[in-house]
PLY file of the C-alpha trace (Angstrom):
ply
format ascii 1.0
element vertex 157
property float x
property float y
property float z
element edge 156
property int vertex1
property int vertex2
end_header
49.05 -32.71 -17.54
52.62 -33.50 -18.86
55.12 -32.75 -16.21
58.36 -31.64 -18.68
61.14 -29.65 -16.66
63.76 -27.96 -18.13
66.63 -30.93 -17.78
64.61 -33.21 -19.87
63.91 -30.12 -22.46
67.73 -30.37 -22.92
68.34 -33.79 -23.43
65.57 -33.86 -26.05
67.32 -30.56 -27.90
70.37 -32.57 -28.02
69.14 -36.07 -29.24
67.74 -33.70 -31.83
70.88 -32.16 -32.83
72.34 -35.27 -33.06
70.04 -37.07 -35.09
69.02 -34.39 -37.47
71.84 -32.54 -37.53
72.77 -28.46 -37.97
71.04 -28.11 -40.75
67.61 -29.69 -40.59
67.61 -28.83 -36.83
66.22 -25.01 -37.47
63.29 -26.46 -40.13
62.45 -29.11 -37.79
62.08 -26.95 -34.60
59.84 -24.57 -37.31
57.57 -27.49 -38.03
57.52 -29.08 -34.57
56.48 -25.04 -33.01
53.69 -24.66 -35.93
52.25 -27.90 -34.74
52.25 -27.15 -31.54
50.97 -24.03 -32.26
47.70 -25.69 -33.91
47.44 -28.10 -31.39
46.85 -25.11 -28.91
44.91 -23.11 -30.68
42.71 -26.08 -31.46
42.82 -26.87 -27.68
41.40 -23.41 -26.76
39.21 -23.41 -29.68
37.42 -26.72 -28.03
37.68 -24.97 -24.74
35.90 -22.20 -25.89
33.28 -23.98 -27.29
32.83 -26.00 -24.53
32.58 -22.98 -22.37
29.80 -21.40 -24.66
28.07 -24.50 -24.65
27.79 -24.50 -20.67
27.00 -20.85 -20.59
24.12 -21.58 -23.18
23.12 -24.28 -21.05
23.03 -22.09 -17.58
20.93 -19.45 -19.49
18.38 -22.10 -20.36
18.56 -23.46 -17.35
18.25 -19.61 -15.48
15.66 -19.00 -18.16
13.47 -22.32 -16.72
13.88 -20.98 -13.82
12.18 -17.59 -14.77
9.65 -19.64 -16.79
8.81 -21.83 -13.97
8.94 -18.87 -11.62
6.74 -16.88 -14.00
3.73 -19.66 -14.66
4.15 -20.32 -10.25
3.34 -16.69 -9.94
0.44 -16.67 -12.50
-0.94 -19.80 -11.02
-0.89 -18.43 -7.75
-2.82 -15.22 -8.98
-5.46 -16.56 -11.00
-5.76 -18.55 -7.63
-5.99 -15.44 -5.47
-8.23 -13.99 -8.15
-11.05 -16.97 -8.17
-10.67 -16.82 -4.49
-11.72 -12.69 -4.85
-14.56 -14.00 -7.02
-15.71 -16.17 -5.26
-15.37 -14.03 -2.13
-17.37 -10.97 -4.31
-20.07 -13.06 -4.93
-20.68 -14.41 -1.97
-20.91 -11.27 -0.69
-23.28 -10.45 -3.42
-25.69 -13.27 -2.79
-25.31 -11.91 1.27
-26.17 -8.77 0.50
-29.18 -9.94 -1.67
-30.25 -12.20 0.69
-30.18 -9.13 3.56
-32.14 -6.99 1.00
-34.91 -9.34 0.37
-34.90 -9.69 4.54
-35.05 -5.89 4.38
-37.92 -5.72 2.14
-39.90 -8.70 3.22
-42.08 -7.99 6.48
-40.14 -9.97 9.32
-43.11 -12.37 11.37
-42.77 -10.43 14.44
-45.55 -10.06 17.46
-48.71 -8.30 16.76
-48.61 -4.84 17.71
-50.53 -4.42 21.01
-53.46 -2.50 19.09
-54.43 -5.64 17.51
-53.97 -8.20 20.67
-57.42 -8.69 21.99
-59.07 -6.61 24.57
-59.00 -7.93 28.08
-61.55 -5.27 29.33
-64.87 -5.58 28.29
-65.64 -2.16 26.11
-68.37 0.10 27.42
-70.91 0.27 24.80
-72.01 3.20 23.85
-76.17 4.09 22.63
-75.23 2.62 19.21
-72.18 0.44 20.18
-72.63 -3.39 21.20
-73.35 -4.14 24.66
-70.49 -5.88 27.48
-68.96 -7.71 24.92
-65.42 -8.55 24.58
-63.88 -7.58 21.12
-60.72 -8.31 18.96
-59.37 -5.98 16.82
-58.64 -7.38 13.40
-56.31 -6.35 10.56
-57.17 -3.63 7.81
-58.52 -4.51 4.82
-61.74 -7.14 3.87
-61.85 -8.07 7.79
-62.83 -4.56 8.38
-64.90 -4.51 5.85
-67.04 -7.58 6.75
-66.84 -6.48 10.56
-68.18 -2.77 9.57
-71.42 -4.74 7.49
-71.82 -7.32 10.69
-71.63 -4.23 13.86
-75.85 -3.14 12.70
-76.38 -6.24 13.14
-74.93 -7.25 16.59
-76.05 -3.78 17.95
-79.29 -3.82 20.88
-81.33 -0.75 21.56
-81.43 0.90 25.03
-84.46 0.39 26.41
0 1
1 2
2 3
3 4
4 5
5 6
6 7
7 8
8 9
9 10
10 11
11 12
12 13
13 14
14 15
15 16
16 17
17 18
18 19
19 20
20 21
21 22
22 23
23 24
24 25
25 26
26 27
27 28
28 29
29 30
30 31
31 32
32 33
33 34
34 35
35 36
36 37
37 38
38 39
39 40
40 41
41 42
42 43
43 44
44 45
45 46
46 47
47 48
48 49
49 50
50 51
51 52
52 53
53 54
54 55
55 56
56 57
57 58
58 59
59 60
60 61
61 62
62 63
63 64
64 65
65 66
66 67
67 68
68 69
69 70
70 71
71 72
72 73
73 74
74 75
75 76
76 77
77 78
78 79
79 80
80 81
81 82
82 83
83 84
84 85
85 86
86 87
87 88
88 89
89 90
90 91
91 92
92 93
93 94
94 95
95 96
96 97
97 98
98 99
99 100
100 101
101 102
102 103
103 104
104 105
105 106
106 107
107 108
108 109
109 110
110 111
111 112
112 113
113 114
114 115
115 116
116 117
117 118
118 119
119 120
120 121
121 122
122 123
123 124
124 125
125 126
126 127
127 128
128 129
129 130
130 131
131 132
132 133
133 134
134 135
135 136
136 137
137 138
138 139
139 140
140 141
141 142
142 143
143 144
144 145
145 146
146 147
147 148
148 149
149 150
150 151
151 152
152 153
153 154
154 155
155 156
């Protein structure tokens, strides 16, 4: 800051000398060091707060960061989380959807006992005569076809 060497020291310690003298000299250069003195030490003291201040403000700053850092992370796993949701369900509905396929009876071909008889059936003393026939599904078909086969029936002769 001030650029003071040592020749200029000396020609201030003896304008001094002159102008106050032997005997005020020692009480002046008292005063003149305990200024100084508080001058410095107020110096450091602004230093040093200035220094605590920009310390304070690089935590905050670090602790942002962290903050920021912190809220990125959590973003990015409720993100990942929905995403495993959304994932899990879908694979719930799937494997709903596969177990109602499961259950359900798929529409496939009729098995060849039901198709319909390409050779005419041989008729037997009670059965019906050269007649082609279809074989229907269990249940009320059966039922009507058992109460219709007297009827359809022709005696030997």
């Amino acid at each position: 800051m001030f650029d003071i060497g040592f020749s200029e020291l000396l020609v201030i310690a003896v304008v001094a000398l002159v102008v106050l003298g032997p005997e005020r000299l020692p009480k002046a250069a008292r005063f003149a060091g305990l200024w100084v003195r508080r001058a410095r030490n107020q110096w450091d003291s602004v230093k040093q707060e200035l220094e605590r201040e920009l310390q304070a403000e690089d935590i905050k700053r670090q602790m942002q960061d962290v903050r920021q850092g912190m809220q990125d992370t959590e973003n990015q796993l409720r993100a990942s989380g929905e995403a495993v949701r959304r994932e899990a369900e879908q694979m719930q509905q799937h494997s709903d959807t596969l177990a109602q396929q499961v259950r359900a009876p798929a529409p496939a071909e009729q098995p060849p006992h039901l198709v319909e008889a390409t050779e005419p059936v041989v008729a037997s003393a009670e059965g019906a005569a050269n007649a082609p026939t279809t074989v229907e599904p269990a249940g009320d078909a059966v039922a009507d076809a058992a109460a219709e086969a007297p009827a359809r029936t022709e005696r030997p002769s």
